[in-house]
PyMOL Python script that loads the backbone (N, CA, C, O; Angstrom):
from pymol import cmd

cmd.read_pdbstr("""\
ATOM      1  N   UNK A   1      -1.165  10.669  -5.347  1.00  0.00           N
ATOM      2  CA  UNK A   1      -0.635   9.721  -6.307  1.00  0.00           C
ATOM      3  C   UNK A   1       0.872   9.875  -6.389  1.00  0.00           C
ATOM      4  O   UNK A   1       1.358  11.004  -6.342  1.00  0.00           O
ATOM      5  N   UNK A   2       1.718   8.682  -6.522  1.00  0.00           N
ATOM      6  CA  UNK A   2       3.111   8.837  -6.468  1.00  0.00           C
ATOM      7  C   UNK A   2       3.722   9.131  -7.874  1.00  0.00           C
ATOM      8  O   UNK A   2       3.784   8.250  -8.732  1.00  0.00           O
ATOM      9  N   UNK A   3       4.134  10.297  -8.061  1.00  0.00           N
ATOM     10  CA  UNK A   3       4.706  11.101  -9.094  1.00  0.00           C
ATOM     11  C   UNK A   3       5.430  10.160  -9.832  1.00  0.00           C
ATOM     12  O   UNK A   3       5.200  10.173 -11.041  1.00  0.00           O
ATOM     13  N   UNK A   4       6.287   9.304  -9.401  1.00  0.00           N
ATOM     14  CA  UNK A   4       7.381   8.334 -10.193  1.00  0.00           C
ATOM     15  C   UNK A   4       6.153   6.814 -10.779  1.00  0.00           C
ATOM     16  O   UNK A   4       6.545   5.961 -11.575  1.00  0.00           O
ATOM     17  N   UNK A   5       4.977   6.809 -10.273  1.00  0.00           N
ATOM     18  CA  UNK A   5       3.983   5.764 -11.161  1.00  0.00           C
ATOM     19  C   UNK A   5       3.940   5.665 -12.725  1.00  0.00           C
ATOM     20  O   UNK A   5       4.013   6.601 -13.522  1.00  0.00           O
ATOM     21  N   UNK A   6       3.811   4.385 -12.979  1.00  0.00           N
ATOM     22  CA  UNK A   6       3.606   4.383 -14.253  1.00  0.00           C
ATOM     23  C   UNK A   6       2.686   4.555 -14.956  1.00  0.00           C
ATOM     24  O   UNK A   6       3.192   3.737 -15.724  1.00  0.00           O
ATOM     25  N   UNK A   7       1.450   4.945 -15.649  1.00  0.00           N
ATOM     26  CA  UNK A   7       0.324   4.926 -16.247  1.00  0.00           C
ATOM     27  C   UNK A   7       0.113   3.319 -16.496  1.00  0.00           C
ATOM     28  O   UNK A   7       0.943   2.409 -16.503  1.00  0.00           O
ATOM     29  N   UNK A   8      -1.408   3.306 -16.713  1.00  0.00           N
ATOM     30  CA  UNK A   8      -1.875   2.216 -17.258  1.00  0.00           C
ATOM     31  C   UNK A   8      -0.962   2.159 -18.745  1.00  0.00           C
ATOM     32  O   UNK A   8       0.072   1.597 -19.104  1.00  0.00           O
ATOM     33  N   UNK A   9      -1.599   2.738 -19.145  1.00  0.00           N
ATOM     34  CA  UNK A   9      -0.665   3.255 -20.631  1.00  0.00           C
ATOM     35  C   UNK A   9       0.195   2.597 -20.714  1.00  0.00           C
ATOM     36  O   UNK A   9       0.115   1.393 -20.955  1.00  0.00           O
ATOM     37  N   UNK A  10       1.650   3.479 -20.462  1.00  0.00           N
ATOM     38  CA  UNK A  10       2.783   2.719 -20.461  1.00  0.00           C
ATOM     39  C   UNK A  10       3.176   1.033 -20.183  1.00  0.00           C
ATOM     40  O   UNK A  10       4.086   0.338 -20.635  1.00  0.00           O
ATOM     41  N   UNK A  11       2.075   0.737 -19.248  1.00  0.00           N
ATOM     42  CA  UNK A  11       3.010  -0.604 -18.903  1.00  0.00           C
ATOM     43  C   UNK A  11       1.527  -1.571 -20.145  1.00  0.00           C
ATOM     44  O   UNK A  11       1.543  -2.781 -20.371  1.00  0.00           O
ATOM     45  N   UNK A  12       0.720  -0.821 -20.569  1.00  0.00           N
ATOM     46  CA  UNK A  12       0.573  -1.652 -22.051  1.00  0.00           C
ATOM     47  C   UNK A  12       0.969  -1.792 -23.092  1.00  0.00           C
ATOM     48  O   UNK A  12       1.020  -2.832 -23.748  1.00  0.00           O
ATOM     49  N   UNK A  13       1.401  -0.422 -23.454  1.00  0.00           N
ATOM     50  CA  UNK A  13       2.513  -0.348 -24.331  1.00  0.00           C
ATOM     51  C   UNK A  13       3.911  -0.956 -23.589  1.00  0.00           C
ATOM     52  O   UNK A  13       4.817  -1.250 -24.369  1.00  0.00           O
ATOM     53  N   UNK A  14       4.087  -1.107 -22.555  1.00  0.00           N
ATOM     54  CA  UNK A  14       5.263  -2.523 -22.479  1.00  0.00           C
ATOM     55  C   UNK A  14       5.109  -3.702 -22.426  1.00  0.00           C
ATOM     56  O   UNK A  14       6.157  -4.339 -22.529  1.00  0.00           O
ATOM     57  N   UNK A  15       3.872  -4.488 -22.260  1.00  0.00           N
ATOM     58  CA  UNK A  15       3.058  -5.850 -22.230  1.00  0.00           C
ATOM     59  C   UNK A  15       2.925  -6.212 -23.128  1.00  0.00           C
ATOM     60  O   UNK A  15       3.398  -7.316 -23.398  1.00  0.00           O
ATOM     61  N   UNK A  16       2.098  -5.363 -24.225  1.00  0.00           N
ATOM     62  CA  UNK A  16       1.268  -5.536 -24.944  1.00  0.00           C
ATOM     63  C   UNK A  16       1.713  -4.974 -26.018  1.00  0.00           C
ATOM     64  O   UNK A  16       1.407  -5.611 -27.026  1.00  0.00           O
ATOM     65  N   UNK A  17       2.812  -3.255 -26.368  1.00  0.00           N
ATOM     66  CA  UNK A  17       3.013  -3.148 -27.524  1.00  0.00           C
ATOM     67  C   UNK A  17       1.915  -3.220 -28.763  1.00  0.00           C
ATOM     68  O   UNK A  17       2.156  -3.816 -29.813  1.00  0.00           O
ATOM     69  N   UNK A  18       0.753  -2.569 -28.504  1.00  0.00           N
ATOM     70  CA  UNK A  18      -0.167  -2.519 -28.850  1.00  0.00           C
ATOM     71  C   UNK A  18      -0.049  -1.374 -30.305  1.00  0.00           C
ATOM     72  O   UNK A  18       0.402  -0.259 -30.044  1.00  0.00           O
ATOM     73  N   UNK A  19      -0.362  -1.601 -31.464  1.00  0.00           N
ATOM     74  CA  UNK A  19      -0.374  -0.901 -32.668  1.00  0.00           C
ATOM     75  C   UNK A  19      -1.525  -0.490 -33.548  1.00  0.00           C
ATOM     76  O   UNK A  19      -2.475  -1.267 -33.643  1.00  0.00           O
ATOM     77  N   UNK A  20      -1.532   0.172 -33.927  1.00  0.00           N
ATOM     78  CA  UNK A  20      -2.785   0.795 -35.195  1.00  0.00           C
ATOM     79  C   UNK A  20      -3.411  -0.548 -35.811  1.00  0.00           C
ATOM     80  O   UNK A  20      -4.636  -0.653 -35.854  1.00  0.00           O
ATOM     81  N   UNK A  21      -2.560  -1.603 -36.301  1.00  0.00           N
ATOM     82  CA  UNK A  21      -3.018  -2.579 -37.060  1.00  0.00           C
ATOM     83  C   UNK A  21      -3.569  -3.708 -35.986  1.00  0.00           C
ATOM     84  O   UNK A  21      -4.676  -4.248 -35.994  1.00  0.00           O
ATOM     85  N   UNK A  22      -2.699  -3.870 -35.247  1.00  0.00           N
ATOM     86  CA  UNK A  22      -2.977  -5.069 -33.595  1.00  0.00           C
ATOM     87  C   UNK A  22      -3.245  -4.202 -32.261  1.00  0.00           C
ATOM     88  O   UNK A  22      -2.325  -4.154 -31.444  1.00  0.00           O
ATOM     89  N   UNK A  23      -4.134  -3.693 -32.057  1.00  0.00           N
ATOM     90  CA  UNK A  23      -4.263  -3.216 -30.990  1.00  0.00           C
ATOM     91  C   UNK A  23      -4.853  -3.810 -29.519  1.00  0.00           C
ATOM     92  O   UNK A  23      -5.761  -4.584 -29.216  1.00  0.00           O
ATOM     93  N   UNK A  24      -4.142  -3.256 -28.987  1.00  0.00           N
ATOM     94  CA  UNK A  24      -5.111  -4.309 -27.504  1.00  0.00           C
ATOM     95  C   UNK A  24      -6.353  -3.514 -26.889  1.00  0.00           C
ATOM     96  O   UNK A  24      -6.718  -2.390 -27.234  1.00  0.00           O
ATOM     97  N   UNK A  25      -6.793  -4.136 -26.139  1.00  0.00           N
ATOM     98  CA  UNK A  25      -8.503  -3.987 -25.909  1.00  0.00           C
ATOM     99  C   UNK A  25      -9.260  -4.433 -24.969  1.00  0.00           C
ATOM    100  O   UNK A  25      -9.357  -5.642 -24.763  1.00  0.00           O
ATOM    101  N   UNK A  26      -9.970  -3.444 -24.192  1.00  0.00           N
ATOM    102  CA  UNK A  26     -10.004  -3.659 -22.942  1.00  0.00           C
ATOM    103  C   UNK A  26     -11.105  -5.010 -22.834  1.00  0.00           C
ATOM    104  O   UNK A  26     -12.229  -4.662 -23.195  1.00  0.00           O
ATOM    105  N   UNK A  27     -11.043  -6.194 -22.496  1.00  0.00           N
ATOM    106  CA  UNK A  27     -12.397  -7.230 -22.238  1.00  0.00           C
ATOM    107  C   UNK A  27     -13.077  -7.074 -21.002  1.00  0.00           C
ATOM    108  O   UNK A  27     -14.261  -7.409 -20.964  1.00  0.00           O
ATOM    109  N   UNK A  28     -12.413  -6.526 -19.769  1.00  0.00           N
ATOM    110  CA  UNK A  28     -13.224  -6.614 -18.465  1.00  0.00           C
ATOM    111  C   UNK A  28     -12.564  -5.508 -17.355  1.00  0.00           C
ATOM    112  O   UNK A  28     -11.402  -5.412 -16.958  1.00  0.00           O
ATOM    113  N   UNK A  29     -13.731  -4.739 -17.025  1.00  0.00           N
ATOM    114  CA  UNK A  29     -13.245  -4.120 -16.001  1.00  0.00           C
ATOM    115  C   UNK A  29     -14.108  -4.379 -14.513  1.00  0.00           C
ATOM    116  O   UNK A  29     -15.053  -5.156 -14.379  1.00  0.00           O
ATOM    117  N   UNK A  30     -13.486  -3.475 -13.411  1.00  0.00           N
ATOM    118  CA  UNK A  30     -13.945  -3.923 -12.092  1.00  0.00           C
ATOM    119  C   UNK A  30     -13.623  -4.301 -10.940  1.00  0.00           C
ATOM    120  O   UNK A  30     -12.527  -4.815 -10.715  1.00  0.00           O
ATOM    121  N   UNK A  31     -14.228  -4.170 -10.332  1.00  0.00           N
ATOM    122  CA  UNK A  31     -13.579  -4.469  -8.558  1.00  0.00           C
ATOM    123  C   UNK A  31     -13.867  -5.720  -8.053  1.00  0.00           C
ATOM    124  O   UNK A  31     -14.832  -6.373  -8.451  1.00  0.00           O
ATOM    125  N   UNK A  32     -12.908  -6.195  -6.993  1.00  0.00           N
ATOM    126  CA  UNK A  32     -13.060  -7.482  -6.697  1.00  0.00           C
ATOM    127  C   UNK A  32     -13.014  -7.094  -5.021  1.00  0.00           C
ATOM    128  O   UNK A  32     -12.961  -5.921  -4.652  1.00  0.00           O
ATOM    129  N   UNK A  33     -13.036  -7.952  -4.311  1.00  0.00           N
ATOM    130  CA  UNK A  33     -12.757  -8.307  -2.866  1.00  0.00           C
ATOM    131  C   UNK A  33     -13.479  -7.570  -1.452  1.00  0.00           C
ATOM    132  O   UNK A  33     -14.180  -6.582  -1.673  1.00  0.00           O
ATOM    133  N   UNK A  34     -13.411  -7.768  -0.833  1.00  0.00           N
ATOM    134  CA  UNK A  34     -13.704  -6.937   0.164  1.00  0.00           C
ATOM    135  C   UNK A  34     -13.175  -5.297   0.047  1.00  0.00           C
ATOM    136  O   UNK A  34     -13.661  -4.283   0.549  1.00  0.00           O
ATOM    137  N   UNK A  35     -12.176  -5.450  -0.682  1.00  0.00           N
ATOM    138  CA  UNK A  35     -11.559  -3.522  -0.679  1.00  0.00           C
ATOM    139  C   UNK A  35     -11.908  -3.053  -1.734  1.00  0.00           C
ATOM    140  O   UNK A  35     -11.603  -1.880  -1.948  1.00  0.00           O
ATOM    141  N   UNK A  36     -12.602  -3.741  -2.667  1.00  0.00           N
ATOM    142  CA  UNK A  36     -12.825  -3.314  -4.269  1.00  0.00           C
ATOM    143  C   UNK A  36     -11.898  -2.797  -4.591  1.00  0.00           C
ATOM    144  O   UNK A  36     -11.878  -1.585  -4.805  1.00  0.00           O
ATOM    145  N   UNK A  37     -10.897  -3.544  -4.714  1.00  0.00           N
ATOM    146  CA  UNK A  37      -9.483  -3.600  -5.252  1.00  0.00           C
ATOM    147  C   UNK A  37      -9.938  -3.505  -7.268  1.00  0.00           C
ATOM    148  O   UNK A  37     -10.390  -4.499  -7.836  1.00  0.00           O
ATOM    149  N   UNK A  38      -9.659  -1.971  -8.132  1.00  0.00           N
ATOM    150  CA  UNK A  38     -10.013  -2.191  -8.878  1.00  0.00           C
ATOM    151  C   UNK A  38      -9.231  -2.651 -10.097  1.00  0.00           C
ATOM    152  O   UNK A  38      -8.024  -2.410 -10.125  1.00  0.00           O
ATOM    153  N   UNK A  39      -9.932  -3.426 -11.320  1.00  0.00           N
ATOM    154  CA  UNK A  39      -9.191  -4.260 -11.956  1.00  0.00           C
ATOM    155  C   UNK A  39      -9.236  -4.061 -13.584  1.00  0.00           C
ATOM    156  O   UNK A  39     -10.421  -4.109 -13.915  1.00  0.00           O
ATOM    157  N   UNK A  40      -8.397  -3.855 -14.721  1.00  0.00           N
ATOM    158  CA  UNK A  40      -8.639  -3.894 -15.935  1.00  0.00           C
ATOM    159  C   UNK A  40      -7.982  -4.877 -16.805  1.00  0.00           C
ATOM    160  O   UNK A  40      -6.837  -4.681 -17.210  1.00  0.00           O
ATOM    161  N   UNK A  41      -8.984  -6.438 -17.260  1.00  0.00           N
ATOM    162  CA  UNK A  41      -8.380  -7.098 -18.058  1.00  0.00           C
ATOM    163  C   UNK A  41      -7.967  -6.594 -19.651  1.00  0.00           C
ATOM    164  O   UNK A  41      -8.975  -6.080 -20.138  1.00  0.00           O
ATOM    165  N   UNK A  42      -6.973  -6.572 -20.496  1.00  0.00           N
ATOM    166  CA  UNK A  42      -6.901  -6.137 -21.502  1.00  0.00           C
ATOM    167  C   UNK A  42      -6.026  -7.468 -22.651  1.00  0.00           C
ATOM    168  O   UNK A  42      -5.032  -8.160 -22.434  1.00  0.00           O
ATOM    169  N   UNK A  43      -6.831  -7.387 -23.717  1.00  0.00           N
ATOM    170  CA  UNK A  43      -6.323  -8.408 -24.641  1.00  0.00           C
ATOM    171  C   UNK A  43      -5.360  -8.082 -25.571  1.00  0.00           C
ATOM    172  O   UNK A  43      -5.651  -7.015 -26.112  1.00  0.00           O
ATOM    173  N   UNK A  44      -4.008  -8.711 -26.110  1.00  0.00           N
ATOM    174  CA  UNK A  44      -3.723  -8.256 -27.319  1.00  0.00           C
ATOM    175  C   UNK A  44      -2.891  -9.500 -27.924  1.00  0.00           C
ATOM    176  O   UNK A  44      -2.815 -10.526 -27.248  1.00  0.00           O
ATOM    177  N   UNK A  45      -2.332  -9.434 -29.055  1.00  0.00           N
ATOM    178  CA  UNK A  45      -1.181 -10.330 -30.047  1.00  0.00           C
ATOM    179  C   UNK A  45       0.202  -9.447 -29.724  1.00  0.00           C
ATOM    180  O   UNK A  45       0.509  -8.255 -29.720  1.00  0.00           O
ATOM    181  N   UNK A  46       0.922 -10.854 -29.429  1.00  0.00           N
ATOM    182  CA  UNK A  46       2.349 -10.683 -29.321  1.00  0.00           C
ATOM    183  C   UNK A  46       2.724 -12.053 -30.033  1.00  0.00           C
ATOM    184  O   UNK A  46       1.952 -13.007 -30.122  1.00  0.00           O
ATOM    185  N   UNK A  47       4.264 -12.004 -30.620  1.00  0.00           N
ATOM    186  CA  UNK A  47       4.603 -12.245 -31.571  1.00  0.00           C
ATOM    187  C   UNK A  47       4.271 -14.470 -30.829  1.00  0.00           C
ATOM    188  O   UNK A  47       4.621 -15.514 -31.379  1.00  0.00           O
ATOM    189  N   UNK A  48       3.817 -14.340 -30.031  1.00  0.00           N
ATOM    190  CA  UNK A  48       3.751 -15.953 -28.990  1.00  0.00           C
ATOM    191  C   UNK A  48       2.170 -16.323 -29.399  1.00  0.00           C
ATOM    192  O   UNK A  48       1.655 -17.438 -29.308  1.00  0.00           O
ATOM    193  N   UNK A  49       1.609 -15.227 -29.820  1.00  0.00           N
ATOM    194  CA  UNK A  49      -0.171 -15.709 -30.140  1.00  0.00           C
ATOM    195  C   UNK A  49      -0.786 -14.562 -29.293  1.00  0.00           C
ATOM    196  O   UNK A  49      -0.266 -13.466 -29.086  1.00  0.00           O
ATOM    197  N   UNK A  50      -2.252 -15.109 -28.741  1.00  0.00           N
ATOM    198  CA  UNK A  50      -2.811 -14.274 -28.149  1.00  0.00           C
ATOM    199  C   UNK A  50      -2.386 -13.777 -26.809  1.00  0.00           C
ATOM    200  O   UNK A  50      -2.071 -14.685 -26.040  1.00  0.00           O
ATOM    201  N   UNK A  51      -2.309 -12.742 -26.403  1.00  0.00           N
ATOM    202  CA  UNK A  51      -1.750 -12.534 -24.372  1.00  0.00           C
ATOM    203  C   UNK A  51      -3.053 -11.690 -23.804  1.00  0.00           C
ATOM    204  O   UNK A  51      -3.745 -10.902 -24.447  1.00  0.00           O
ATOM    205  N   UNK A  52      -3.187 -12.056 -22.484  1.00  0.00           N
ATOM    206  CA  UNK A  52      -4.568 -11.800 -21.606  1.00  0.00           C
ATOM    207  C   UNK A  52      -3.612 -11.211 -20.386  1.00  0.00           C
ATOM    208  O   UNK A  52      -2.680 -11.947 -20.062  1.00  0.00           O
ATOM    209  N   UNK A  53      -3.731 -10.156 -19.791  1.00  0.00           N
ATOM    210  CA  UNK A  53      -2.982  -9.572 -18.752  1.00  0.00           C
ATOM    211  C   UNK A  53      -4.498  -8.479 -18.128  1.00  0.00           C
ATOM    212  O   UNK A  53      -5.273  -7.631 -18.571  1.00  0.00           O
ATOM    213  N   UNK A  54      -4.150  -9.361 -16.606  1.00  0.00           N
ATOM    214  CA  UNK A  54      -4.896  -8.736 -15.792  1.00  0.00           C
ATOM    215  C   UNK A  54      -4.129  -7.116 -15.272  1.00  0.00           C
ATOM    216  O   UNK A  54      -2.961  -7.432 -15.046  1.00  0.00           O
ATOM    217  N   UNK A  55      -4.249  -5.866 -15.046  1.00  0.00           N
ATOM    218  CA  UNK A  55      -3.603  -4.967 -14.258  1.00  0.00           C
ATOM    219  C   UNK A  55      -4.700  -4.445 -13.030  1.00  0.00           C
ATOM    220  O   UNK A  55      -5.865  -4.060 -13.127  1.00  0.00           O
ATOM    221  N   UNK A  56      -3.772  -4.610 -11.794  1.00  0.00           N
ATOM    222  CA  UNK A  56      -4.670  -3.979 -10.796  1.00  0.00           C
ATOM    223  C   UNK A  56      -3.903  -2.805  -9.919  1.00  0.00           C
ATOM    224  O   UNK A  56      -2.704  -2.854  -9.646  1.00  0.00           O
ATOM    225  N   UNK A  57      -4.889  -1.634  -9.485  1.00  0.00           N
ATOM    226  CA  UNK A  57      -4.966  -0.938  -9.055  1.00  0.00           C
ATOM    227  C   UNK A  57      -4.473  -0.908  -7.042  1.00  0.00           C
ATOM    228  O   UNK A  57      -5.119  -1.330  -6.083  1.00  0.00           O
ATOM    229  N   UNK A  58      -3.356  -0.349  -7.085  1.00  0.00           N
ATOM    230  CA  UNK A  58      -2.997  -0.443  -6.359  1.00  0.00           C
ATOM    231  C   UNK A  58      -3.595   0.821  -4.939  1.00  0.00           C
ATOM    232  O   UNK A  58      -4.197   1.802  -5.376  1.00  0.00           O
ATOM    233  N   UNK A  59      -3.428   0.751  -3.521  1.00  0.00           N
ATOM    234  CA  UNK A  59      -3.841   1.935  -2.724  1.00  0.00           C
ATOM    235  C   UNK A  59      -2.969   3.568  -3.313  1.00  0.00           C
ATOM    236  O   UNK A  59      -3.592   4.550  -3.716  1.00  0.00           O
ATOM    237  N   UNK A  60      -1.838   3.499  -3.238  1.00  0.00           N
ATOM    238  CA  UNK A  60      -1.186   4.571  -4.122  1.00  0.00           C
ATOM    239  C   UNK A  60      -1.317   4.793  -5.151  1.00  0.00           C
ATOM    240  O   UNK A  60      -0.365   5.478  -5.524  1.00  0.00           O
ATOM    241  N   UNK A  61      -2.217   4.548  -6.173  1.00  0.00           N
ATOM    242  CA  UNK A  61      -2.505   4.820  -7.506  1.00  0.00           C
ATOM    243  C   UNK A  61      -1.977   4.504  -8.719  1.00  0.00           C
ATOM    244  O   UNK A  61      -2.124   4.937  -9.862  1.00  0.00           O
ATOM    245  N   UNK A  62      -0.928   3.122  -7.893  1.00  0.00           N
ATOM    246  CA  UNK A  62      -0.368   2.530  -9.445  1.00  0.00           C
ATOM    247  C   UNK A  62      -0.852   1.364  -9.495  1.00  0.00           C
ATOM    248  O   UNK A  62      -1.334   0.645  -8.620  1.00  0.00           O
ATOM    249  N   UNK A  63      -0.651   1.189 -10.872  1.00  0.00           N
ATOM    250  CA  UNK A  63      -1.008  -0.011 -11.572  1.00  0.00           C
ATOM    251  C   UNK A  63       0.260  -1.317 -11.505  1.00  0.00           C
ATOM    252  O   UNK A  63       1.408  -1.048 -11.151  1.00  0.00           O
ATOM    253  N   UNK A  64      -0.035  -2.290 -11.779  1.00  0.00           N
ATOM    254  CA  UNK A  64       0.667  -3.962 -11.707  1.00  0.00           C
ATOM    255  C   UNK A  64      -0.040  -4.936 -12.326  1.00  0.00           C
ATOM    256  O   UNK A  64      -1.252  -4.894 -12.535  1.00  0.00           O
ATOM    257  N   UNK A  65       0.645  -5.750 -12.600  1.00  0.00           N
ATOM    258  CA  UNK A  65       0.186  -6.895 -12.675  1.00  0.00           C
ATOM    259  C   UNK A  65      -0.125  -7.959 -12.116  1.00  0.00           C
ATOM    260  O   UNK A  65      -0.498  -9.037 -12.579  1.00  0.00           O
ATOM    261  N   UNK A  66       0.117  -7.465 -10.664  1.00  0.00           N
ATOM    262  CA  UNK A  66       0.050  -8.337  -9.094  1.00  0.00           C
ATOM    263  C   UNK A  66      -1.140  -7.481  -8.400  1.00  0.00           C
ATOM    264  O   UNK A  66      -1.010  -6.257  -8.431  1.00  0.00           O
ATOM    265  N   UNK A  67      -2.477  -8.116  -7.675  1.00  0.00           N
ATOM    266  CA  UNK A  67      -2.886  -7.715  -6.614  1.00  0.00           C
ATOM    267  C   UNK A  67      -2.335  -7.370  -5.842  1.00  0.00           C
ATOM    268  O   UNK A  67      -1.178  -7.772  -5.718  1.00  0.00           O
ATOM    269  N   UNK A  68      -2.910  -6.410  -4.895  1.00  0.00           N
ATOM    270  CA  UNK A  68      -2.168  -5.659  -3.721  1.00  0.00           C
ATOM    271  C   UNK A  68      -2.545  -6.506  -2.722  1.00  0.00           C
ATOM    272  O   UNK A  68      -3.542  -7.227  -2.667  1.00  0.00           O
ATOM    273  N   UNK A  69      -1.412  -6.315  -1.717  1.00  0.00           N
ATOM    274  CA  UNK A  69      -1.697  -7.403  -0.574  1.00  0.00           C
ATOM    275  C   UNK A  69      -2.550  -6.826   0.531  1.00  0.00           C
ATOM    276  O   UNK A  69      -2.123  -5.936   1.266  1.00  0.00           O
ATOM    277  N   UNK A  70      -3.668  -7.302   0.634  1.00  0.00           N
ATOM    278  CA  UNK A  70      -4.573  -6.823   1.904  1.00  0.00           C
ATOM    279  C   UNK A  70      -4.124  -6.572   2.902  1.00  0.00           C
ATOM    280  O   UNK A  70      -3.119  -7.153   3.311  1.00  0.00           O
ATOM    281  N   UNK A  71      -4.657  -5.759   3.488  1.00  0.00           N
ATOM    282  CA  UNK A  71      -3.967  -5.201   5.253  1.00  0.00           C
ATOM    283  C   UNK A  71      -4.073  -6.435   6.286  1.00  0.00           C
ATOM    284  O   UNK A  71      -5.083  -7.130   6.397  1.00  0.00           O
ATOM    285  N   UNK A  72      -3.164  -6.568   6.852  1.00  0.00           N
ATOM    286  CA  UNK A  72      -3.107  -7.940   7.793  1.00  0.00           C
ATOM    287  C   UNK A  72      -3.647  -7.302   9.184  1.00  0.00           C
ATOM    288  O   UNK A  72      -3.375  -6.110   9.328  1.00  0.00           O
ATOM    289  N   UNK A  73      -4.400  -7.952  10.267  1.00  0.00           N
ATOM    290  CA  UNK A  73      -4.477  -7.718  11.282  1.00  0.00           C
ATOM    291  C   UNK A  73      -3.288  -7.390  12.371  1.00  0.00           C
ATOM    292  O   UNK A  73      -2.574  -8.233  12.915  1.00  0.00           O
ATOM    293  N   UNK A  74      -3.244  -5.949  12.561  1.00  0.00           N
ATOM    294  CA  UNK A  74      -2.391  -5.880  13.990  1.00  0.00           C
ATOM    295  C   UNK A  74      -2.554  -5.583  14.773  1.00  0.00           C
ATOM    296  O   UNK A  74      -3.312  -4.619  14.882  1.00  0.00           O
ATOM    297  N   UNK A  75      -2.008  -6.139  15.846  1.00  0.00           N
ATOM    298  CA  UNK A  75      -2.101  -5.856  17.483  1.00  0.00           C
ATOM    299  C   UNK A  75      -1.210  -4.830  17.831  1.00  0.00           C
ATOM    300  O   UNK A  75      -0.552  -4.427  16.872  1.00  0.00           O
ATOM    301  N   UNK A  76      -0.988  -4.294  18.883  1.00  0.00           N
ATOM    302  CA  UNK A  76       0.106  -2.948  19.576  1.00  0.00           C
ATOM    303  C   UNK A  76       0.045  -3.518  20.805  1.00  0.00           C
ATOM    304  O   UNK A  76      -0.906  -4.076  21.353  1.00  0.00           O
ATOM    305  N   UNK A  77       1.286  -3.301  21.233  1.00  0.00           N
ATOM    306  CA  UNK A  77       1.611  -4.050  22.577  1.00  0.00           C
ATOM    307  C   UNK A  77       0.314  -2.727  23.608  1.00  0.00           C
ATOM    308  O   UNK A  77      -0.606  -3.060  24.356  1.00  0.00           O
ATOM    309  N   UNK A  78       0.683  -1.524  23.294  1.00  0.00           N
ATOM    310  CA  UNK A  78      -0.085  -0.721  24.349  1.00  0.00           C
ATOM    311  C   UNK A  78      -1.317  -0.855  24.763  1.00  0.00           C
ATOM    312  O   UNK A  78      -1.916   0.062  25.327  1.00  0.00           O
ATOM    313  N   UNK A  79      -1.842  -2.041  24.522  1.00  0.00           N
ATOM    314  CA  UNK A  79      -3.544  -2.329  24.965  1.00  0.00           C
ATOM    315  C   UNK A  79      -3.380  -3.185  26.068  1.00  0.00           C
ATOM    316  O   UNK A  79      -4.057  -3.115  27.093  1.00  0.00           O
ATOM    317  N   UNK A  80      -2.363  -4.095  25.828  1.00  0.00           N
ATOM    318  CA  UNK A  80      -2.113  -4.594  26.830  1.00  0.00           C
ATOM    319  C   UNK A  80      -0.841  -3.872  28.238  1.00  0.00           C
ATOM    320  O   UNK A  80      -0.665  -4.289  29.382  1.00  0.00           O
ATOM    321  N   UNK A  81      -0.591  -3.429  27.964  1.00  0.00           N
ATOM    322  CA  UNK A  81       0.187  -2.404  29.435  1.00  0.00           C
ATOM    323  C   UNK A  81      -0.630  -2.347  30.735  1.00  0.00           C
ATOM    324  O   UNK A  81      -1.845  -2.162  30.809  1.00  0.00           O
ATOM    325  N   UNK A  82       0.258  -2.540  31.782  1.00  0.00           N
ATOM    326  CA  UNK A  82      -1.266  -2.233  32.749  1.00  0.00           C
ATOM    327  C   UNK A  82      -0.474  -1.033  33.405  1.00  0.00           C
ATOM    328  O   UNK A  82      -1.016  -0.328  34.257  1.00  0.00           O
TER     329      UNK A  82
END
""", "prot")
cmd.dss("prot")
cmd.show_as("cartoon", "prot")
cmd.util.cbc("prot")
cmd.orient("prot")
């Protein structure tokens, strides 16, 4: 895991600012895709109304608010060499 990552934590308490009286709360967890890319929706109130923020789990062990981009197919020239 990369030492400089942020916790889930933290980047809810920066989203979400979540408090004793308004707290946010997890509605859905889980994996999606072929990589079971895993996922935690969490709800809370910000001063705009209600906010819904997906965070997903990245291969290095951090969290975002962006899916990770799947591995693309590559070729290497050395298969073809004769």
């Amino acid at each position: 895991m990369n030492s400089h990552a942020i916790s889930l934590r933290a980047l809810v308490d920066k989203w979400l600012a979540p408090t004793r009286s308004v707290p946010a709360r997890v509605t859905e967890t889980g994996r999606f895709g072929i990589a079971g890319v895993r996922f935690v929706r969490l709800e809370g109130r910000v001063p705009t109304g209600q906010l819904s923020i997906v965070f997903f789990r990245h291969g290095n062990g951090e969290w975002d608010v962006f899916p990770p981009v799947p591995p693309s197919p590559a070729m290497g020239t050395r298969l073809f060499a004769f």
